[in-house]
C-alpha positions, 0 to 999 in steps of 0.5 A: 377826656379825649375825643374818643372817650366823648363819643362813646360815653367814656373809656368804660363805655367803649369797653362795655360795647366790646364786651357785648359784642365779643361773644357774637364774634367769638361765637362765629369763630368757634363753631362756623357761620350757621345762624342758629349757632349766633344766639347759642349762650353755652358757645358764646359763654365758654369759648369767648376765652379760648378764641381771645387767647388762640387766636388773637388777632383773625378776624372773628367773621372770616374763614381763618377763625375757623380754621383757627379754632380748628386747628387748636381743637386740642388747646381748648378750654374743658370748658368750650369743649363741653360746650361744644358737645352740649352743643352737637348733642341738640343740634347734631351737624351744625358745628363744620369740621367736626 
């Protein structure tokens, strides 16, 4: 086992605690920074997919995400877009750029 794998508990360790913390990222990406959109598991959920293939590689916590997702609004997922729009129908505003 190498040192990497040691310190985090494994490879598979490692994997599971970017698979947690995948969702928070991607979240922050699709929809802009405001808090209440962090903890949205519709957004997180069906988005997480669109961002990894749309945007690979930005920074999930910086500007360009969002402009990422923005400008691939047409490419996104039926799925995120739904969720989207559950989104704005209970929280009407919060989603920037829209």
């Amino acid at each position: 086992m190498n040192s990497d794998s040691a310190r985090f508990g494994g490879p598979s360790k490692g994997l599971s605690t970017v698979l947690k913390i995948a969702p928070f990222a991607i979240l922050l990406a699709a929809t802009s920074p405001a808090l209440a959109q962090r903890d949205d598991p519709g957004l997180q959920l069906n988005c997480a997919n669109d961002f990894f293939r749309l945007c690979a590689g930005v920074d999930p916590n910086s500007g360009e995400a969002d402009k990422c997702m923005n400008r691939n609004r047409a490419r996104l997922s039926a799925e995120c877009k739904a969720a989207i729009g559950d989104f704005d129908k209970r929280e009407p505003g919060k989603i920037k750029g829209r």
